[in-house]
PDB file of N, CA, C and O in Angstrom, chain B, residues numbered from 101:
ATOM      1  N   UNK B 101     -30.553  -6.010  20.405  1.00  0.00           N
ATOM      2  CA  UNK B 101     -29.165  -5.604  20.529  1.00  0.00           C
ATOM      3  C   UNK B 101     -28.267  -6.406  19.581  1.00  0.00           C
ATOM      4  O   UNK B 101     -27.497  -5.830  18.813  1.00  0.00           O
ATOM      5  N   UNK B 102     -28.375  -7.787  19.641  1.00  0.00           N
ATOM      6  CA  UNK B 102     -28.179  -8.186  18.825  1.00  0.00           C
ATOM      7  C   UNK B 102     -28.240  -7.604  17.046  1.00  0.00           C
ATOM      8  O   UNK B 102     -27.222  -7.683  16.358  1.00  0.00           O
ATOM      9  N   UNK B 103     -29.014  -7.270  16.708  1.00  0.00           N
ATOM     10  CA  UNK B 103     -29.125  -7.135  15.423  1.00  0.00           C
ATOM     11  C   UNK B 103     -28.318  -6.022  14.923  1.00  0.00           C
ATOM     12  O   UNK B 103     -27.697  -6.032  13.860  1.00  0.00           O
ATOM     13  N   UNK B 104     -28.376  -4.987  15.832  1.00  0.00           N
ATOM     14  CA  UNK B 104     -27.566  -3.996  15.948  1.00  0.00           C
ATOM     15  C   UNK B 104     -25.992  -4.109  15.581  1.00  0.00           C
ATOM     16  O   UNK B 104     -25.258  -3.663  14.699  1.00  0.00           O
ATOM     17  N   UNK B 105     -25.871  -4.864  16.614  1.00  0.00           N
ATOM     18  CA  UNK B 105     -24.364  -5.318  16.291  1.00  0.00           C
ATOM     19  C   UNK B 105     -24.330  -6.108  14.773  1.00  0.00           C
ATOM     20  O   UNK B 105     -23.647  -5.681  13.841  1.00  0.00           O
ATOM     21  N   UNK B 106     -24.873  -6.887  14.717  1.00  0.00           N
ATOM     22  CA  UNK B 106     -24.858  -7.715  12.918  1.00  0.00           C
ATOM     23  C   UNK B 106     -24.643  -6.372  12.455  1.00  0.00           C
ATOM     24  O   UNK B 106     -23.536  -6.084  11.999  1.00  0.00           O
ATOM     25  N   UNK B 107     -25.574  -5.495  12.513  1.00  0.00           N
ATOM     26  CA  UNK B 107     -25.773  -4.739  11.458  1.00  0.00           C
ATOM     27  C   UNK B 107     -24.187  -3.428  11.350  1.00  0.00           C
ATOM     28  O   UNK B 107     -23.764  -2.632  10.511  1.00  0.00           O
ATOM     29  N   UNK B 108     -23.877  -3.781  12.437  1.00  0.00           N
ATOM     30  CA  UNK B 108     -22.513  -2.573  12.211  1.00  0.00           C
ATOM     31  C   UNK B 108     -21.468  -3.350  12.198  1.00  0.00           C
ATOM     32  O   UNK B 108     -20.359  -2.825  12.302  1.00  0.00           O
ATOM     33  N   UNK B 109     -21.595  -4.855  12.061  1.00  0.00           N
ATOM     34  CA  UNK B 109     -20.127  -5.579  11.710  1.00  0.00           C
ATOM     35  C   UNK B 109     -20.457  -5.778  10.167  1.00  0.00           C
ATOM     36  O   UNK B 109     -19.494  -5.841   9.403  1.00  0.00           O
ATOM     37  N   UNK B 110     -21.807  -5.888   9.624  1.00  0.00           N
ATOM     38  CA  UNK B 110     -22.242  -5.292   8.025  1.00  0.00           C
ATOM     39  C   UNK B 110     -21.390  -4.541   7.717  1.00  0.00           C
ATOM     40  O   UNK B 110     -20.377  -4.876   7.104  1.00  0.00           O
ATOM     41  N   UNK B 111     -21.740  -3.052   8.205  1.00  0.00           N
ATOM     42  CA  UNK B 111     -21.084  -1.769   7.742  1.00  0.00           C
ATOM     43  C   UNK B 111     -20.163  -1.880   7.504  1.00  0.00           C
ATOM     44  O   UNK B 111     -19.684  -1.333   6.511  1.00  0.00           O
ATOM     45  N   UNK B 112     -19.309  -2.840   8.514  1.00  0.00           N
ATOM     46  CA  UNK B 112     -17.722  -2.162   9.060  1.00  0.00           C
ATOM     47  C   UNK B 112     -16.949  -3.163   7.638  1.00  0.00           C
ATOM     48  O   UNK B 112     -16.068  -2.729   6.895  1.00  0.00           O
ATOM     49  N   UNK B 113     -17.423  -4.212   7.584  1.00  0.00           N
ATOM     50  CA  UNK B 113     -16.874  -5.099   6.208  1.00  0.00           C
ATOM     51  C   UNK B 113     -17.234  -4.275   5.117  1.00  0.00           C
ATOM     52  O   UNK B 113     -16.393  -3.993   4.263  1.00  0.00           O
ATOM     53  N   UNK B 114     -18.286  -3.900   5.063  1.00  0.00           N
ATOM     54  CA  UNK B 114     -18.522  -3.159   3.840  1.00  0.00           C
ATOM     55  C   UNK B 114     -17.643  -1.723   3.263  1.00  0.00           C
ATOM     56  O   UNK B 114     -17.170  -1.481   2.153  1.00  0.00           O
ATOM     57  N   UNK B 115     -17.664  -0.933   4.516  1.00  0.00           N
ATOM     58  CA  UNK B 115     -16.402   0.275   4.817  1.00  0.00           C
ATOM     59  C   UNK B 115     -15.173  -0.499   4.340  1.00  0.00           C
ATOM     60  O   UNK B 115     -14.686  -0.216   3.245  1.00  0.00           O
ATOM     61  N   UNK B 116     -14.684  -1.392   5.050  1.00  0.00           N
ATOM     62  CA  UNK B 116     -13.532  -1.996   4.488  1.00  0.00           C
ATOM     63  C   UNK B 116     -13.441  -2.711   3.064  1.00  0.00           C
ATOM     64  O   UNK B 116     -12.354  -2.440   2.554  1.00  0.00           O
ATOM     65  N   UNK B 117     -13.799  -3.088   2.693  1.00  0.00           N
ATOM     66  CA  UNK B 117     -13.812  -3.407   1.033  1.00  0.00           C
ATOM     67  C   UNK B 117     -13.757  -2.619   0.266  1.00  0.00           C
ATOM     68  O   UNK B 117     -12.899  -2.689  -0.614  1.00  0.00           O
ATOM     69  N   UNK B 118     -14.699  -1.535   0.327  1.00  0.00           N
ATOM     70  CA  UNK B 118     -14.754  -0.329  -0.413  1.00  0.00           C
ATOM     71  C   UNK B 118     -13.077   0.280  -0.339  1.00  0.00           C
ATOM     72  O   UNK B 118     -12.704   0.834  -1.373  1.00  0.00           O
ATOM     73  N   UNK B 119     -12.235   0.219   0.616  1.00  0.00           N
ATOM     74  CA  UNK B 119     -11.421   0.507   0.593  1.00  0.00           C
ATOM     75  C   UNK B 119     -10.653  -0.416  -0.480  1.00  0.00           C
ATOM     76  O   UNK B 119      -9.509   0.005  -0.656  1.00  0.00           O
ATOM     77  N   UNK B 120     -10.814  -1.018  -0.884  1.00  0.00           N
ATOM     78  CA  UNK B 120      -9.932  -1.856  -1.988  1.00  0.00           C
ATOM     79  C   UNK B 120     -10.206  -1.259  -3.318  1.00  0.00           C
ATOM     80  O   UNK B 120      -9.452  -1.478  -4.267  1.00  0.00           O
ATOM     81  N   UNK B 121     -11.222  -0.538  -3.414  1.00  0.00           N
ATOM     82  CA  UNK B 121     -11.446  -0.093  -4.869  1.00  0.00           C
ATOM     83  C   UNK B 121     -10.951   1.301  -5.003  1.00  0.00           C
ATOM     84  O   UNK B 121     -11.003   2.024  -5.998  1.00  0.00           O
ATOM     85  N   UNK B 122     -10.421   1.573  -3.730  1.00  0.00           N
ATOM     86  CA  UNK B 122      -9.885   2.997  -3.882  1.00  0.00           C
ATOM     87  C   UNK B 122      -7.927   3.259  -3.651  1.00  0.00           C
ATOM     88  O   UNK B 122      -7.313   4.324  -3.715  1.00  0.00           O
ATOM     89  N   UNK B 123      -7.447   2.031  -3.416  1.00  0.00           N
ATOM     90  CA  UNK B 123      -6.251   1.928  -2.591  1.00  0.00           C
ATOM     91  C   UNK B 123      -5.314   1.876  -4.425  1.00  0.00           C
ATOM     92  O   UNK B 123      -6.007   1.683  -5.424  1.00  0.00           O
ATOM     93  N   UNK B 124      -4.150   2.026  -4.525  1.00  0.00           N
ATOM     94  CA  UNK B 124      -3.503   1.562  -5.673  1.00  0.00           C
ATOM     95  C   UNK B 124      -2.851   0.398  -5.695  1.00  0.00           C
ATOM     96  O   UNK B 124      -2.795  -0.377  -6.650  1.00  0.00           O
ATOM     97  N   UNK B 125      -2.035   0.190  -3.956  1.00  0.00           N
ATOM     98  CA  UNK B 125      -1.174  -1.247  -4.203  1.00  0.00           C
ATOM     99  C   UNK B 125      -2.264  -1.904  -3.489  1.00  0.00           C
ATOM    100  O   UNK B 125      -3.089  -1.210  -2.894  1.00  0.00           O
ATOM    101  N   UNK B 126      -2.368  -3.549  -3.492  1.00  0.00           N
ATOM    102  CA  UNK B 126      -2.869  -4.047  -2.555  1.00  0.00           C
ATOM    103  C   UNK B 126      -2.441  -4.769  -2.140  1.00  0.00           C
ATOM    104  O   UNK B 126      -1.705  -5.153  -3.048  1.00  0.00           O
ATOM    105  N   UNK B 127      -2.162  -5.794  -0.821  1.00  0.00           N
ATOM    106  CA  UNK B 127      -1.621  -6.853  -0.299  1.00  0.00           C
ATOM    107  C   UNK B 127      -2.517  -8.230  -1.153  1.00  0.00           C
ATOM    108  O   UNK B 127      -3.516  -8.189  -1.871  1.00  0.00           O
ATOM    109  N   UNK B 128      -1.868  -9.108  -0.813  1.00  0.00           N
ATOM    110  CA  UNK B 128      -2.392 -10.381  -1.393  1.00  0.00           C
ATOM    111  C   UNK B 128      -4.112 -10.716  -1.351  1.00  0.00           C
ATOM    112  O   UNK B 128      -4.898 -10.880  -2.285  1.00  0.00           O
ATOM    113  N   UNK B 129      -4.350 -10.742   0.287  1.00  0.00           N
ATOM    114  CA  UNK B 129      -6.104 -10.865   0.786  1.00  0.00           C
ATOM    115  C   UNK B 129      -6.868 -10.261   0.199  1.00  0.00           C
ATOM    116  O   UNK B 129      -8.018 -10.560  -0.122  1.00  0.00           O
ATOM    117  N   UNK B 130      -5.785  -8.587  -0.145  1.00  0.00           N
ATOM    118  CA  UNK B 130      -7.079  -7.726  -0.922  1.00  0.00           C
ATOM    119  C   UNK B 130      -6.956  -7.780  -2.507  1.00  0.00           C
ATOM    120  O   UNK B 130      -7.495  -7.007  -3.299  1.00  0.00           O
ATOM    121  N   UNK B 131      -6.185  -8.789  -2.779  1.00  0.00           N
ATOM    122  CA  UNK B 131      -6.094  -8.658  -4.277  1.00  0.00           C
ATOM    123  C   UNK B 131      -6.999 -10.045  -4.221  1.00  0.00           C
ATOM    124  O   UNK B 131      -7.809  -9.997  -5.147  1.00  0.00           O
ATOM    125  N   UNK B 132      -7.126 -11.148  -3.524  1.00  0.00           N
ATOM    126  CA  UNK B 132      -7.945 -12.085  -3.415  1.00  0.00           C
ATOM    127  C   UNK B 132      -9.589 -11.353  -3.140  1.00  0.00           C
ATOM    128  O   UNK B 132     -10.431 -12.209  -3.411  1.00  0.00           O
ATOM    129  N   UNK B 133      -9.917 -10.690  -2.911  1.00  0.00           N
ATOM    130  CA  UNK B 133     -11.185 -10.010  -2.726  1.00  0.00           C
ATOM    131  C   UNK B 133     -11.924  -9.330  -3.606  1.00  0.00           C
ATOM    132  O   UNK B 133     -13.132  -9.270  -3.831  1.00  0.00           O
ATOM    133  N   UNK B 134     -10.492  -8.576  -4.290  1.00  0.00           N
ATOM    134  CA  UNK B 134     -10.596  -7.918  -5.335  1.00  0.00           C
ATOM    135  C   UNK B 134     -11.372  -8.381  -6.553  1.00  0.00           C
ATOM    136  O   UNK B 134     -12.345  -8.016  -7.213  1.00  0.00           O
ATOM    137  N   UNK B 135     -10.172  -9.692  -6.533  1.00  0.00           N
ATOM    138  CA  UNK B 135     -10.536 -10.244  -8.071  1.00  0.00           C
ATOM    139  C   UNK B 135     -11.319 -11.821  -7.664  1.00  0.00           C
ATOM    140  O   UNK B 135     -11.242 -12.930  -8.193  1.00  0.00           O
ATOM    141  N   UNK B 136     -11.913 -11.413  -6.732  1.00  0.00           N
ATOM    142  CA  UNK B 136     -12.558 -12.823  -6.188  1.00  0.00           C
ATOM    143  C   UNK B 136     -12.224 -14.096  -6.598  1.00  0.00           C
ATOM    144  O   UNK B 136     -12.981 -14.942  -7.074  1.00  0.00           O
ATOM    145  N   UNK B 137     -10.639 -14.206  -6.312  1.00  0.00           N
ATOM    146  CA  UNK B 137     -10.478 -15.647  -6.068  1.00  0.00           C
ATOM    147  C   UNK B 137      -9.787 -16.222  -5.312  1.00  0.00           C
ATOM    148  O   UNK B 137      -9.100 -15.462  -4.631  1.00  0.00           O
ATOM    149  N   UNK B 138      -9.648 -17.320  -5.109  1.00  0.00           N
ATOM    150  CA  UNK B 138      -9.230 -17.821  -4.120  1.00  0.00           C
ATOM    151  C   UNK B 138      -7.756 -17.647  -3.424  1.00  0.00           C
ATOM    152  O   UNK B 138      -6.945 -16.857  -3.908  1.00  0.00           O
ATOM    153  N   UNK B 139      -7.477 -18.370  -2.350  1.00  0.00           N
ATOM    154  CA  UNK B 139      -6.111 -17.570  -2.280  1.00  0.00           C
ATOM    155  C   UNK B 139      -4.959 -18.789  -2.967  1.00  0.00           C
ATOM    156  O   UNK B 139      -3.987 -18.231  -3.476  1.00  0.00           O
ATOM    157  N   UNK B 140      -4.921 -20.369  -3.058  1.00  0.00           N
ATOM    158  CA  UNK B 140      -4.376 -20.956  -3.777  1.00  0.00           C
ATOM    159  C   UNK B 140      -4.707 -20.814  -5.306  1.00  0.00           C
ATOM    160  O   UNK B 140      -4.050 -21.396  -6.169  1.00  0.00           O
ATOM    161  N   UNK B 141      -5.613 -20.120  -5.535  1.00  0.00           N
ATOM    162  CA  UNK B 141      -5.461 -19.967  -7.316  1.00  0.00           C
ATOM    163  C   UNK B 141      -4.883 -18.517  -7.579  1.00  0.00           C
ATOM    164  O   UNK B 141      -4.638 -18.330  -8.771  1.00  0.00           O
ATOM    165  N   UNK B 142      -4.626 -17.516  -6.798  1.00  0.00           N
ATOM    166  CA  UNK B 142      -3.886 -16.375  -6.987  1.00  0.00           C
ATOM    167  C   UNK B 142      -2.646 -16.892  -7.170  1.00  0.00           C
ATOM    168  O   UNK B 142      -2.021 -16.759  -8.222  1.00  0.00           O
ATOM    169  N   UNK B 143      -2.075 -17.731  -5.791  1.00  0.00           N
ATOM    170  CA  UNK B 143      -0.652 -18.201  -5.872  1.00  0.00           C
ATOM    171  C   UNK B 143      -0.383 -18.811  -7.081  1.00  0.00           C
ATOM    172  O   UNK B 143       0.554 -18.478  -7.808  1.00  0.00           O
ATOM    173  N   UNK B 144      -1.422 -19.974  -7.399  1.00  0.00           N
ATOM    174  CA  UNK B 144      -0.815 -20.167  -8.743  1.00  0.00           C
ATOM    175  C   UNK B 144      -0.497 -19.568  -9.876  1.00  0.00           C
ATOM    176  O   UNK B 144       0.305 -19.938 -10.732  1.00  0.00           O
ATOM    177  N   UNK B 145      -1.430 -18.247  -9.830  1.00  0.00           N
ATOM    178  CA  UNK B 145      -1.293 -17.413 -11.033  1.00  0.00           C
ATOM    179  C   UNK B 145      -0.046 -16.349 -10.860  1.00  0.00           C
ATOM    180  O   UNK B 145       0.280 -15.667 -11.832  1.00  0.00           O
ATOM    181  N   UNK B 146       0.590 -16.230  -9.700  1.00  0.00           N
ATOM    182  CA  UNK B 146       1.524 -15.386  -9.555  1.00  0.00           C
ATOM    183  C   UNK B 146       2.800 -16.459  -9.441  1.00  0.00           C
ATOM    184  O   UNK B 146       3.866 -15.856  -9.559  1.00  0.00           O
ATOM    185  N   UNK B 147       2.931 -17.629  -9.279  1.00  0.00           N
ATOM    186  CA  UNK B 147       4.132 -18.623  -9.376  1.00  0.00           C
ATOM    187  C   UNK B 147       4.121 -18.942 -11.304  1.00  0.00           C
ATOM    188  O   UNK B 147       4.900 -19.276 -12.198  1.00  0.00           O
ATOM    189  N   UNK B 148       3.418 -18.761 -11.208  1.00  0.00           N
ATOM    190  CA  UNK B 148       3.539 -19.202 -12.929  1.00  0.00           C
ATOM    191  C   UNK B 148       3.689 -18.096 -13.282  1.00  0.00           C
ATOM    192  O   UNK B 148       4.183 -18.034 -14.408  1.00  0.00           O
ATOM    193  N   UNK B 149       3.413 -16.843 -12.672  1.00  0.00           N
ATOM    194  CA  UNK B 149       3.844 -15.511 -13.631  1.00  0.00           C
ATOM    195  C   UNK B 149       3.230 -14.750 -14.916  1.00  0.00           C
ATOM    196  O   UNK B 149       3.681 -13.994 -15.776  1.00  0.00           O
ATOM    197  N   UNK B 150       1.644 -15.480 -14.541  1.00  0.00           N
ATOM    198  CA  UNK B 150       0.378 -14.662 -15.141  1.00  0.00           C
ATOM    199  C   UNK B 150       0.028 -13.044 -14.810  1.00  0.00           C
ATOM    200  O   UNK B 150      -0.190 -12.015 -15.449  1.00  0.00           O
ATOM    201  N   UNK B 151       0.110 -13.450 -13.494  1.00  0.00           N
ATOM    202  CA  UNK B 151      -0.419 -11.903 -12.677  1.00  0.00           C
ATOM    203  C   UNK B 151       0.976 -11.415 -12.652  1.00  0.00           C
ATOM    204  O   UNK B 151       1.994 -12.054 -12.383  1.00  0.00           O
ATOM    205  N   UNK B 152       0.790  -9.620 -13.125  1.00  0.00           N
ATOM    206  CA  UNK B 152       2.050  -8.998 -12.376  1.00  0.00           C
ATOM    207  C   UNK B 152       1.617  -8.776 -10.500  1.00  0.00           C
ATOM    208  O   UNK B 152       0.663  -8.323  -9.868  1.00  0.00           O
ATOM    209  N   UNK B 153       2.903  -9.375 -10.193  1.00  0.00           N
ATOM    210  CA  UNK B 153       3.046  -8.587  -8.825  1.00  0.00           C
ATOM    211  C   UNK B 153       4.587  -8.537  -8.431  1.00  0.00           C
ATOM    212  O   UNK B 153       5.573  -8.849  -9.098  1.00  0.00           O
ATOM    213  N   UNK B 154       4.486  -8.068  -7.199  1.00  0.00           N
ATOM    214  CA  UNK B 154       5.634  -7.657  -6.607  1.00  0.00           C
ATOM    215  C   UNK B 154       5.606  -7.898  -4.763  1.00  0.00           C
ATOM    216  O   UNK B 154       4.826  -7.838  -3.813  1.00  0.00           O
ATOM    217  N   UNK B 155       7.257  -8.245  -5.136  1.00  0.00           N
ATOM    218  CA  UNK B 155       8.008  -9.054  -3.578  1.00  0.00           C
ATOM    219  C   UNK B 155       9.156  -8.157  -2.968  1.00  0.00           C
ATOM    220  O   UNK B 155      10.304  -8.510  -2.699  1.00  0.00           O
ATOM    221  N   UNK B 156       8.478  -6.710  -2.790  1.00  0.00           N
ATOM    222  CA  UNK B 156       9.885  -6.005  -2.401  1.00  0.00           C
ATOM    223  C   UNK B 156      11.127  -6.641  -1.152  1.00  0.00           C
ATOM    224  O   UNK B 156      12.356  -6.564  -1.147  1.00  0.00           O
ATOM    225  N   UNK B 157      10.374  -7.124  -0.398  1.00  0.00           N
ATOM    226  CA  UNK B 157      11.116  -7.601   0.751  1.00  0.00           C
ATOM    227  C   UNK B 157      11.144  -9.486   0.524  1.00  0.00           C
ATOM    228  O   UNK B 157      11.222 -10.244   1.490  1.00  0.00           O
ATOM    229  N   UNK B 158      11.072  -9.913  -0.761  1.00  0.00           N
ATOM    230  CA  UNK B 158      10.955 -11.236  -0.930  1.00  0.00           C
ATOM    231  C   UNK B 158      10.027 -12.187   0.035  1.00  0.00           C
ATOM    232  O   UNK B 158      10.070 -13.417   0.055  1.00  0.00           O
ATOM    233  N   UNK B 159       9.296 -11.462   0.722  1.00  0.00           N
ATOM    234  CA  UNK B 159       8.179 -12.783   1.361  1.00  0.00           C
ATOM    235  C   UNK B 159       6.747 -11.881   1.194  1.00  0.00           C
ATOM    236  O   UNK B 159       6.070 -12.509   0.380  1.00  0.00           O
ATOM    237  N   UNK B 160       6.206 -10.994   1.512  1.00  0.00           N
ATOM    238  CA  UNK B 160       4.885 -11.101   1.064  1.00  0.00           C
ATOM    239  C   UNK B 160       4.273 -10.402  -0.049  1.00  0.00           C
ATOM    240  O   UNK B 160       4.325  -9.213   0.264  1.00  0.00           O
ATOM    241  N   UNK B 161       3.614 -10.538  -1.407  1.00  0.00           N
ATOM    242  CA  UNK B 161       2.947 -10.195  -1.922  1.00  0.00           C
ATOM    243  C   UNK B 161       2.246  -8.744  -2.246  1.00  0.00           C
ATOM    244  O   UNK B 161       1.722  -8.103  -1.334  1.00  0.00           O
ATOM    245  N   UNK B 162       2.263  -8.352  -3.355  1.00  0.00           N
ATOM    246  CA  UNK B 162       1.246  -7.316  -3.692  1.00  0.00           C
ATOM    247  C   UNK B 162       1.396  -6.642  -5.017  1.00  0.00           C
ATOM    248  O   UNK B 162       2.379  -6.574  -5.756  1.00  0.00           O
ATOM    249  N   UNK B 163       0.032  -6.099  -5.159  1.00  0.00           N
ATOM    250  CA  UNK B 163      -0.083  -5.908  -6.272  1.00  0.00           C
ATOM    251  C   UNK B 163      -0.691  -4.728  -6.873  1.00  0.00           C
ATOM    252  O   UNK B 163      -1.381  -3.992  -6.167  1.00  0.00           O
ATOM    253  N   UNK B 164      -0.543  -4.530  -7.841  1.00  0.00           N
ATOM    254  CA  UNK B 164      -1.082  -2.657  -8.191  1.00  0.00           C
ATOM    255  C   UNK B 164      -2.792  -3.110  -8.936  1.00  0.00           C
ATOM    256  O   UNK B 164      -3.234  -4.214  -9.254  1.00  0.00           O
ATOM    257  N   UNK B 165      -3.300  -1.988  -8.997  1.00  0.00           N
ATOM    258  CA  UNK B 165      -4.831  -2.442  -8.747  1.00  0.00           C
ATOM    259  C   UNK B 165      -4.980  -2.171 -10.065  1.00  0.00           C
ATOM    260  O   UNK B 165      -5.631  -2.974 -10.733  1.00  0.00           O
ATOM    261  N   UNK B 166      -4.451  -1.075 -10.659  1.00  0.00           N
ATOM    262  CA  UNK B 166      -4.306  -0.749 -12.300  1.00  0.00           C
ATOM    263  C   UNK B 166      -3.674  -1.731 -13.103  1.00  0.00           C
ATOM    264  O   UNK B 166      -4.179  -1.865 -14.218  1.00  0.00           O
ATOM    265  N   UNK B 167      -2.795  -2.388 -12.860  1.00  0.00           N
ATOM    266  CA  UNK B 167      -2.266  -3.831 -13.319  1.00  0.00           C
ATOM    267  C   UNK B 167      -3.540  -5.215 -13.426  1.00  0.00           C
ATOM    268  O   UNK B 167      -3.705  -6.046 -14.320  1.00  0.00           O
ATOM    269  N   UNK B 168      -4.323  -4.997 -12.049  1.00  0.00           N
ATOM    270  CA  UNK B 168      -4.879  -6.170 -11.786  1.00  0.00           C
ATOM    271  C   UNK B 168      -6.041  -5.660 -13.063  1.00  0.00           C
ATOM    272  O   UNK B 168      -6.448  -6.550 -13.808  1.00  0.00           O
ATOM    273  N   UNK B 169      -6.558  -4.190 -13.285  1.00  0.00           N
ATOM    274  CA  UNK B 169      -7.772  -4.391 -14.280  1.00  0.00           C
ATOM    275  C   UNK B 169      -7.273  -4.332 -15.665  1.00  0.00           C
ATOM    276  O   UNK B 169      -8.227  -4.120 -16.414  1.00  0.00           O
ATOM    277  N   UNK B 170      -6.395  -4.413 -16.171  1.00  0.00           N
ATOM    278  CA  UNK B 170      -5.944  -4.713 -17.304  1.00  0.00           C
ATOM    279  C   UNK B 170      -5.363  -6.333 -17.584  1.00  0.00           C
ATOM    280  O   UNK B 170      -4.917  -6.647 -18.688  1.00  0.00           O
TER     281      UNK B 170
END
């Protein structure tokens, strides 16, 4: 029973990720997933103003996925 369950909390991460390669904006976590890195070296790259992103409501993060592969 056990394994069972491993095996569909597998899936269910896997279902969910896949969703990042299909979404256009992403929140911060999934732009950290995305571009596999960490979440203090994103910040740095978006305080220094490497990465485009965007703060519509000035507190959380995100970013367009077509931006992030160019």
């Amino acid at each position: 029973m056990d394994e069972i369950i491993e095996r569909l909390d597998n899936l269910q991460r896997l279902i969910e990720s896949q969703g990042i390669y299909t979404k256009e904006v992403l929140n911060f976590n999934e732009a950290c997933q995305y571009l596999e890195l960490s979440q203090s070296h994103l910040y740095k790259l978006t305080s220094a103003g490497s990465i485009p992103h965007y703060k519509p409501n000035g507190k959380k993060l995100y970013f367009k996925r077509s931006e992030l592969e160019s």
